[in-house]
One Martini backbone bead per residue (centre of mass of N, CA, C, O) as a GRO file, in nm:
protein
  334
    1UNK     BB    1   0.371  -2.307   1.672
    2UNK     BB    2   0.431  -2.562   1.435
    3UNK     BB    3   0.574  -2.640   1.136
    4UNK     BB    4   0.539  -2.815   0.892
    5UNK     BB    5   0.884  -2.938   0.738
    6UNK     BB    6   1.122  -2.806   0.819
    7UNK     BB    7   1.358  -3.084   0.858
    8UNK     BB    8   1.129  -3.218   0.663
    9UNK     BB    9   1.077  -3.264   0.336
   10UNK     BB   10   0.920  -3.545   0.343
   11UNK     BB   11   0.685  -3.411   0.463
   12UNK     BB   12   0.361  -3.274   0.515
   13UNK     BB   13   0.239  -3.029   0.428
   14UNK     BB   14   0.014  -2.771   0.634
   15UNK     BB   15  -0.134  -2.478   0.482
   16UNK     BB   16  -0.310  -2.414   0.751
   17UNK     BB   17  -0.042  -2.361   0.920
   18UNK     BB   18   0.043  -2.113   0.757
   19UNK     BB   19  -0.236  -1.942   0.729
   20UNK     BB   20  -0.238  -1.866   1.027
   21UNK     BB   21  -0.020  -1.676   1.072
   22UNK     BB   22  -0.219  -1.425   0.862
   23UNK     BB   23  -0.523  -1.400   0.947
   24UNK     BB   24  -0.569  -1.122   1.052
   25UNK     BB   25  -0.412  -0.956   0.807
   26UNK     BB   26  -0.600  -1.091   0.606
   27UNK     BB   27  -0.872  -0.953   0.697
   28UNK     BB   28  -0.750  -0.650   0.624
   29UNK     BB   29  -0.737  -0.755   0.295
   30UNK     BB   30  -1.055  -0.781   0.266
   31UNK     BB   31  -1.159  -0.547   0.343
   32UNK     BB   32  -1.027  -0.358   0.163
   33UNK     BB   33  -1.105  -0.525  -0.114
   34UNK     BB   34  -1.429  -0.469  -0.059
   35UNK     BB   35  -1.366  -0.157  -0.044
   36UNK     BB   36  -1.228  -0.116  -0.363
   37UNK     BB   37  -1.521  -0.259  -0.493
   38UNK     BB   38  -1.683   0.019  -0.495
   39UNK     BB   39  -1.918   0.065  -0.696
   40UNK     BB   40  -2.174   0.252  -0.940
   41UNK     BB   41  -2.107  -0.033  -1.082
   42UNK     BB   42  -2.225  -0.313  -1.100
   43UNK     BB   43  -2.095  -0.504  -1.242
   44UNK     BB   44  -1.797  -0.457  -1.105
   45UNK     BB   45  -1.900  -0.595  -0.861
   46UNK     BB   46  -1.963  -0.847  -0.936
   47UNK     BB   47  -1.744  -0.963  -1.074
   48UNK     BB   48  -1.516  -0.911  -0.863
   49UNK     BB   49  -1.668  -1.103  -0.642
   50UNK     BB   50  -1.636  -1.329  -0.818
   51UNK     BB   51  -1.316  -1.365  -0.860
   52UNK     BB   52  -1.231  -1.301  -0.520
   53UNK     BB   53  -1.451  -1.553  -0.405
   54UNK     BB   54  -1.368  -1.809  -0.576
   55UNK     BB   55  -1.115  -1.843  -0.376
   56UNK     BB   56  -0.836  -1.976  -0.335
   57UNK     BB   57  -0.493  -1.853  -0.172
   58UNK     BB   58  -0.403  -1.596  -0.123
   59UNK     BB   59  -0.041  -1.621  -0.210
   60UNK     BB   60   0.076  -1.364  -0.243
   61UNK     BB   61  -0.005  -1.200  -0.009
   62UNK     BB   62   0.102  -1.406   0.214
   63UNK     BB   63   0.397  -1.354   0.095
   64UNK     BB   64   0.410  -1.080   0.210
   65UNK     BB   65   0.310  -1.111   0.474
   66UNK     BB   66   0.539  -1.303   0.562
   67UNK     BB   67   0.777  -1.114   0.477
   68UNK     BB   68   0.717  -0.905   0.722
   69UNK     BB   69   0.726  -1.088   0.969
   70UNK     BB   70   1.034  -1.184   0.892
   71UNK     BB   71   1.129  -0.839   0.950
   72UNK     BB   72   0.892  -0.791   1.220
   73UNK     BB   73   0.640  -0.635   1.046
   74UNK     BB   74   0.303  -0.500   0.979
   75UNK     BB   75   0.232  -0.231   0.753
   76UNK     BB   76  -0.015  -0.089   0.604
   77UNK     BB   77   0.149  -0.088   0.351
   78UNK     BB   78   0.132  -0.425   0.366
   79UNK     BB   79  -0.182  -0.410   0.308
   80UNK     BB   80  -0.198  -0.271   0.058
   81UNK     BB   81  -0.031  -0.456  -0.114
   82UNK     BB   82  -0.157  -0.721  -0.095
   83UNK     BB   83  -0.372  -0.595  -0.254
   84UNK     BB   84  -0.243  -0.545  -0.506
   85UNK     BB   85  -0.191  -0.814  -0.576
   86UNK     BB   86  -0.475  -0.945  -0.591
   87UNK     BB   87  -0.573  -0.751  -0.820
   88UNK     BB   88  -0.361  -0.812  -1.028
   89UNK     BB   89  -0.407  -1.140  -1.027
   90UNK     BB   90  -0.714  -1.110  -1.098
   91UNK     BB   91  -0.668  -0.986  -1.366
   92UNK     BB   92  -0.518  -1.189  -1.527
   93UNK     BB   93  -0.757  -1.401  -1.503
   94UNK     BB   94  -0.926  -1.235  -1.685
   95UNK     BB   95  -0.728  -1.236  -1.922
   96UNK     BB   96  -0.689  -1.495  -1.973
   97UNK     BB   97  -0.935  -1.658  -2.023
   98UNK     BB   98  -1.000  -1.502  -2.280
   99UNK     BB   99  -0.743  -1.626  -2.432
  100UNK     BB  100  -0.818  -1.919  -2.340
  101UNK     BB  101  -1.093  -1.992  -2.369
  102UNK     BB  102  -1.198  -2.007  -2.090
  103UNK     BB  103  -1.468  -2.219  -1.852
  104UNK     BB  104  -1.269  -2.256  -1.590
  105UNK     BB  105  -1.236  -2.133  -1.232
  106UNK     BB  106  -1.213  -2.263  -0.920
  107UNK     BB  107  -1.470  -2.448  -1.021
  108UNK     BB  108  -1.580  -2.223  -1.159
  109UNK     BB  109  -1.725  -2.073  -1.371
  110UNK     BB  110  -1.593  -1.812  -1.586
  111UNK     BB  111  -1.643  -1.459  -1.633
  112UNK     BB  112  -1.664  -1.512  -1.922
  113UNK     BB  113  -1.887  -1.744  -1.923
  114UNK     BB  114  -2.118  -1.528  -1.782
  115UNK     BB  115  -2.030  -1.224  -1.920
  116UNK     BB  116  -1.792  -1.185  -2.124
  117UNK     BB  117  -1.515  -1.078  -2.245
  118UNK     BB  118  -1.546  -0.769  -2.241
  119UNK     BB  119  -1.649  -0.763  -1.939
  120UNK     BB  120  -1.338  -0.925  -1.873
  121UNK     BB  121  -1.137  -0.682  -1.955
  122UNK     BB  122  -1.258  -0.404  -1.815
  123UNK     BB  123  -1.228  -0.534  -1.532
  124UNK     BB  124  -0.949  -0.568  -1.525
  125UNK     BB  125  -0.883  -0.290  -1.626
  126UNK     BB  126  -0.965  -0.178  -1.319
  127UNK     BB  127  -0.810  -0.352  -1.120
  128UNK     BB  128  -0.544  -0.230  -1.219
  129UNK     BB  129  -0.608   0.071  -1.152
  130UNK     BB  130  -0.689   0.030  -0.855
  131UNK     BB  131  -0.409  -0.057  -0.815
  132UNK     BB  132  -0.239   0.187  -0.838
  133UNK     BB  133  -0.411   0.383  -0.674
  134UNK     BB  134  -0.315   0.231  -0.409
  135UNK     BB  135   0.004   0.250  -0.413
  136UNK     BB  136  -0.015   0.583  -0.386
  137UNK     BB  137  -0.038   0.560  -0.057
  138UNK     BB  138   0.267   0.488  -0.030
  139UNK     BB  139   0.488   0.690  -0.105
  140UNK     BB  140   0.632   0.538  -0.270
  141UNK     BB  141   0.866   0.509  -0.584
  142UNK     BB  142   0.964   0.219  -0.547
  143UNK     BB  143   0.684   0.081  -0.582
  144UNK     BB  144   0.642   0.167  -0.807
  145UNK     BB  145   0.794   0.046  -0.998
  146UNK     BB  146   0.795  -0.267  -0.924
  147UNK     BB  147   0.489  -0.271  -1.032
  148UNK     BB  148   0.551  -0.165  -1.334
  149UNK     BB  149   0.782  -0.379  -1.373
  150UNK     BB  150   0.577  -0.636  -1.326
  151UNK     BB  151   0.328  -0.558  -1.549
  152UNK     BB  152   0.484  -0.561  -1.807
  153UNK     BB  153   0.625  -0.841  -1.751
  154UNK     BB  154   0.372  -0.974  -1.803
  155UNK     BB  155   0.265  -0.866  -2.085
  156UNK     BB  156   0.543  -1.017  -2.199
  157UNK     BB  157   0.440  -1.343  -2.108
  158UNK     BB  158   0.172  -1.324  -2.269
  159UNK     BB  159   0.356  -1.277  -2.561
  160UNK     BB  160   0.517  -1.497  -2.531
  161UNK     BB  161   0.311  -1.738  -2.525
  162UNK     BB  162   0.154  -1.646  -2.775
  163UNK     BB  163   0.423  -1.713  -2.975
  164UNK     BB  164   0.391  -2.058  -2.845
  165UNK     BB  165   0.145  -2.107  -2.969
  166UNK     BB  166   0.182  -2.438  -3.160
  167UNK     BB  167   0.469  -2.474  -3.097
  168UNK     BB  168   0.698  -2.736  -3.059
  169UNK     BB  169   1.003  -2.564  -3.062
  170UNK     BB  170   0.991  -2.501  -2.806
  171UNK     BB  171   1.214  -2.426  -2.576
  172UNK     BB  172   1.298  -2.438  -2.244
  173UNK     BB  173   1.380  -2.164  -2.205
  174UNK     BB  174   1.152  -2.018  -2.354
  175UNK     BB  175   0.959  -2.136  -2.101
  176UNK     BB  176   1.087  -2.016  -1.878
  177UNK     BB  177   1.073  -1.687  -1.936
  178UNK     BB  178   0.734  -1.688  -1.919
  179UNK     BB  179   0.714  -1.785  -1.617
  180UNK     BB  180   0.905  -1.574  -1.505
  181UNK     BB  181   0.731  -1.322  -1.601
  182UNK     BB  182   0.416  -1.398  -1.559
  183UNK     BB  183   0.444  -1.574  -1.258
  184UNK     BB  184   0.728  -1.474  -1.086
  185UNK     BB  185   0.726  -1.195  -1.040
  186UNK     BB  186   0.488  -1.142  -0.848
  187UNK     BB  187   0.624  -1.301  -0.601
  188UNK     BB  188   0.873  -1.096  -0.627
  189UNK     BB  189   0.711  -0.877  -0.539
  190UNK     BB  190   0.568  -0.956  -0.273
  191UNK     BB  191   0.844  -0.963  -0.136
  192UNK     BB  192   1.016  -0.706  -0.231
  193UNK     BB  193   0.805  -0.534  -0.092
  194UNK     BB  194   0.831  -0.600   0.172
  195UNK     BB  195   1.113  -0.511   0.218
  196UNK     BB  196   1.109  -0.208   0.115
  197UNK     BB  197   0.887  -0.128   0.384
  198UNK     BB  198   1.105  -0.254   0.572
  199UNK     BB  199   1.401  -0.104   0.511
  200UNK     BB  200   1.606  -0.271   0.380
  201UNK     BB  201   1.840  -0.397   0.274
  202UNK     BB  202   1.955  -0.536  -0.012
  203UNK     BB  203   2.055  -0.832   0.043
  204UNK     BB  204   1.757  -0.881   0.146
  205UNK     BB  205   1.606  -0.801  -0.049
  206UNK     BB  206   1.703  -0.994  -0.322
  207UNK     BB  207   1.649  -1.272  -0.156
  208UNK     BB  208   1.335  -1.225  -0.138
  209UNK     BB  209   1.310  -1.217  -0.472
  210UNK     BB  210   1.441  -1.492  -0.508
  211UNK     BB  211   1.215  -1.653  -0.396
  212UNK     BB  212   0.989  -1.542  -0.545
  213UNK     BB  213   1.109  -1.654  -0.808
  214UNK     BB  214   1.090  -1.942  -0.729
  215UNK     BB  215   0.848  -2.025  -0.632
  216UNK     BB  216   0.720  -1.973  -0.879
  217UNK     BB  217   0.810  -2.192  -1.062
  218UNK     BB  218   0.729  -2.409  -0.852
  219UNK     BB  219   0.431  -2.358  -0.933
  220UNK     BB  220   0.379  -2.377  -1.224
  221UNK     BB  221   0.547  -2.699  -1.291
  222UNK     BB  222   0.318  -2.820  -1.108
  223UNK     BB  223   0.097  -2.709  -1.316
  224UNK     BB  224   0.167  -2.889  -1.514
  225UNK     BB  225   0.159  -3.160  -1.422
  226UNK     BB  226  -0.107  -3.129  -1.328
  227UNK     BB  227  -0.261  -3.177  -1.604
  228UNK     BB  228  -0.101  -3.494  -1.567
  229UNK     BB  229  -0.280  -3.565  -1.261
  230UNK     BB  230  -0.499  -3.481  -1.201
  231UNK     BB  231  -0.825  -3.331  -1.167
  232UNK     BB  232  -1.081  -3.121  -1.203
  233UNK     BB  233  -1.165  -3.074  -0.913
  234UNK     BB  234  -0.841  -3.030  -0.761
  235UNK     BB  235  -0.809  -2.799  -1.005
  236UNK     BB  236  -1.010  -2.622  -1.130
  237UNK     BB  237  -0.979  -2.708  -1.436
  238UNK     BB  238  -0.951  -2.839  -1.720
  239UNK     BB  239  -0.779  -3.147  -1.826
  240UNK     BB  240  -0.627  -3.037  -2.147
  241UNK     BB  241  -0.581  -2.714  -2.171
  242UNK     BB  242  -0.309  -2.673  -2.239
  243UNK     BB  243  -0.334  -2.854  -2.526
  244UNK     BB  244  -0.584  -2.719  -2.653
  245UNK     BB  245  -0.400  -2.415  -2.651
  246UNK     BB  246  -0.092  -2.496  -2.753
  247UNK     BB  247   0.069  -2.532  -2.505
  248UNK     BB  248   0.460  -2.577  -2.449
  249UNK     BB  249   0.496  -2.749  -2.202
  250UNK     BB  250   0.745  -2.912  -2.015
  251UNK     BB  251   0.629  -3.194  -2.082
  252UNK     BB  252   0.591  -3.151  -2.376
  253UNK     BB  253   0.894  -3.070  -2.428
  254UNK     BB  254   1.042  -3.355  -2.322
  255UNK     BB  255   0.894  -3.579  -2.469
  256UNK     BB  256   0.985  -3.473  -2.784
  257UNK     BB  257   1.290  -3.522  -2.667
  258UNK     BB  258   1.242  -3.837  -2.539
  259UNK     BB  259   1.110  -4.009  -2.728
  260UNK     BB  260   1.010  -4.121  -2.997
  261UNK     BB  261   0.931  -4.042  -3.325
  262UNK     BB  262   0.647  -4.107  -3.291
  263UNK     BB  263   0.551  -3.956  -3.018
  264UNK     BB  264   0.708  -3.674  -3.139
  265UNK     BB  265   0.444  -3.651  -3.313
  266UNK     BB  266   0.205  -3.656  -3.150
  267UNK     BB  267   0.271  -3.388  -2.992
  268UNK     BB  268   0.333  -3.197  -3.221
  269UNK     BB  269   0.032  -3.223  -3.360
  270UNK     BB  270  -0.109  -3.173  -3.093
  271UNK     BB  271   0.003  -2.864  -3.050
  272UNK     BB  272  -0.043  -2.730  -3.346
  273UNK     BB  273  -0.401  -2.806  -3.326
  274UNK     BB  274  -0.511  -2.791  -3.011
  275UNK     BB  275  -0.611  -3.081  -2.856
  276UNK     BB  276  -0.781  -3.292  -2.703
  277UNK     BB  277  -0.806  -3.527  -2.822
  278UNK     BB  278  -0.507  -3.633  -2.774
  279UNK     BB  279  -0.478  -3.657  -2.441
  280UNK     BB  280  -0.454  -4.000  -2.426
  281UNK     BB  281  -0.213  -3.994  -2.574
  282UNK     BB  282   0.024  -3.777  -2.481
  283UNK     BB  283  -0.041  -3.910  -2.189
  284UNK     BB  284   0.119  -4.176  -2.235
  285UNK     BB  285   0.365  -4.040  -2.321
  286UNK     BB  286   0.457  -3.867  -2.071
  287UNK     BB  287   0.486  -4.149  -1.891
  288UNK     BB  288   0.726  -4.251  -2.077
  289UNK     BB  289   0.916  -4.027  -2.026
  290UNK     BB  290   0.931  -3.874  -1.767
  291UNK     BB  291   0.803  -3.598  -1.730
  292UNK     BB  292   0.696  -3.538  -1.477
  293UNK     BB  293   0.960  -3.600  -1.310
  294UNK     BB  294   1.119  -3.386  -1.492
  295UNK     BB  295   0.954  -3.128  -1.346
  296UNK     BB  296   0.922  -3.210  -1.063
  297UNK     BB  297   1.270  -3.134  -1.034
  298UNK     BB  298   1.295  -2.863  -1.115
  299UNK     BB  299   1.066  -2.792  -0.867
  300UNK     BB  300   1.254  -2.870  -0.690
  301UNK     BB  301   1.502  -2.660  -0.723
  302UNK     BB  302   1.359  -2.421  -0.701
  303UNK     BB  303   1.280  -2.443  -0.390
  304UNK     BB  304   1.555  -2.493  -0.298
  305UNK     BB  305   1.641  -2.171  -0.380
  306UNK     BB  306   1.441  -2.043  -0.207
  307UNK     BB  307   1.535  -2.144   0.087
  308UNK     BB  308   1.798  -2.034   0.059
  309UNK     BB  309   1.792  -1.760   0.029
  310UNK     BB  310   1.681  -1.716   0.322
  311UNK     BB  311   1.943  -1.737   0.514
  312UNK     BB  312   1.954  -1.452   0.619
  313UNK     BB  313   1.733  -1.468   0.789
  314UNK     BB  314   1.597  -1.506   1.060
  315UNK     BB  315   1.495  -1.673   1.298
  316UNK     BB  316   1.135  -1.807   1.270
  317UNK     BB  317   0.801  -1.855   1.217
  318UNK     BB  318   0.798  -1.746   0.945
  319UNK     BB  319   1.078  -1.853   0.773
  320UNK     BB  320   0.932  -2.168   0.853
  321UNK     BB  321   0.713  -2.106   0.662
  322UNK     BB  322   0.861  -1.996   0.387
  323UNK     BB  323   0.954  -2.278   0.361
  324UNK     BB  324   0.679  -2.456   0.377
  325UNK     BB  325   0.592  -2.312   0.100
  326UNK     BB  326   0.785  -2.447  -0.080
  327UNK     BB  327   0.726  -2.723  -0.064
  328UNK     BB  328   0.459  -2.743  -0.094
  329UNK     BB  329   0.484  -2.601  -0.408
  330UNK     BB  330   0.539  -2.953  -0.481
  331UNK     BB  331   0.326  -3.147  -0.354
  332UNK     BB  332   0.059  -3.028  -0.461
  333UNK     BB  333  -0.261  -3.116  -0.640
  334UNK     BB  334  -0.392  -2.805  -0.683
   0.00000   0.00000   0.00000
């Protein structure tokens, strides 16, 4: 099989011949998944049952297994930290939706608008002890490392986060090191966790965690850009969620440095008051100023230092797949 867009990046990469690569070790990461959400608290189950199976691209595990395949292959503690990480992100989502008070998640109620906050913090909570509890099975002192600090500095970018929310002041580098934190470095745990693992070198180690920390990045990027360029169907969240929660994206840093003085007093406004209802003011200023743009110029930058990052790996038909992922991760719609 041959992944599409290796050679060119500007072809259309193929999502689902890339997820084919992981097809069988995906099915046994499922099954773990299943395995660890048996609790003889009812809601426990229902609520997990509810936001791991409604969908999503399960990217963070498939990129420690392409990681794994592409250092010669995939072994049990491979399968088990894949489970550790998508239940920590979906810890996350469960907490973020609480803060964010969203009501929509990969296109269906999100579960605090069925179960109720408390509900689903607590379960959040669950799903966070049950990732460490699979972890220490894997006897290995550097994996504990790695994924508590790499859960402490989520935990550090959702308070970065959160004390730039209504700020209009917040800078580009400011926003940038929210998403290092919130979003880039799970992606460079699930990759970097391949490589340790797999006992390889620190230089093949150190490659693999920069893929996943670019990878991240571009992967949010085009989250922002998302947000003023998508539908609320293929996006599966409304659209001005962004704004309504006062969250100061790089479209709308980029808008208020590059606009008219009255441009950027509207785009100030409504980041201050987190209104929705400005959205298609806000919206026609993004588009004037071609923040889009500049926003997807940043996301493909780092697309390309995560491909750049691959060198050191031999060839294989796995590197070509994440090679065809850093690029996807700037296409793709939703």
């Amino acid at each position: 099989m041959t992944i599409l867009g290796t050679e060119n990046s500007s072809e259309v990469i193929d999502f689902e011949l890339i997820k084919n690569l992981t097809v069988a070790e995906a099915k046994a990461v499922d099954q773990l998944i299943v395995n660890e959400l048996s609790s003889d608290v009812i809601l426990i189950n229902q609520m997990s049952h509810y936001i791991i199976g409604s969908g999503g691209k399960r990217l963070r595990p498939m990129l420690l297994l392409l990681a794994a395949k592409a250092l010669g292959k995939v072994s049990d503690n491979h399968l088990v930290l894949a489970a550790v990480i998508e239940f920590i992100h979906t810890a996350t989502l469960l907490h973020d939706d609480v803060v964010d008070e969203s009501d929509l998640r990969r296109g269906k109620e999100s579960a605090n608008a069925v179960w109720g906050n408390a509900a689903s913090v607590l379960v959040g909570d669950y799903l966070y002890s049950s990732a460490f509890q699979m972890m220490v099975r894997t006897n290995n002192m550097r994996v504990m490392e790695i994924l508590s600090t790499t859960t402490t500095a989520i935990a550090e970018g959702e308070v970065l986060q959160l004390l730039n929310c209504n700020n209009p002041d917040t800078t580009e580098a400011k926003y940038l090191e929210v998403i290092a934190r919130k979003t880039a470095i799970l992606f460079s745990a699930a990759t970097r966790l391949a490589a340790v693992i797999a006992e390889t070198d620190k230089k093949t180690e150190e490659a693999l965690a920069l893929y996943g920390q670019q990878l991240g990045v571009a992967f949010q990027l085009i989250d922002d850009a998302l947000d003023y360029k998508s539908t609320t169907e293929d996006l599966g969240k409304n659209l001005g969620d962004d704004l309504a929660e006062g969250k100061p994206t790089l479209p709308l840093i980029y808008a208020i440095s590059h606009g008219t003085e009255s441009q950027a007093k509207i785009v100030i406004d409504a980041i201050k008051q987190g209104s929705r209802e400005a959205f298609n003011q806000v919206y026609d200023i993004v588009i004037a100023t071609n923040a889009i743009e500049y926003t997807e110029k940043c996301a493909d930058e780092a697309a390309q230092k995560a491909v750049t990052a691959l060198a050191c790996l031999p060839e294989s038909e796995s590197k070509s797949a994440l090679i065809s992922l850093a690029k996807f991760s700037v296409q793709r719609d939703h």
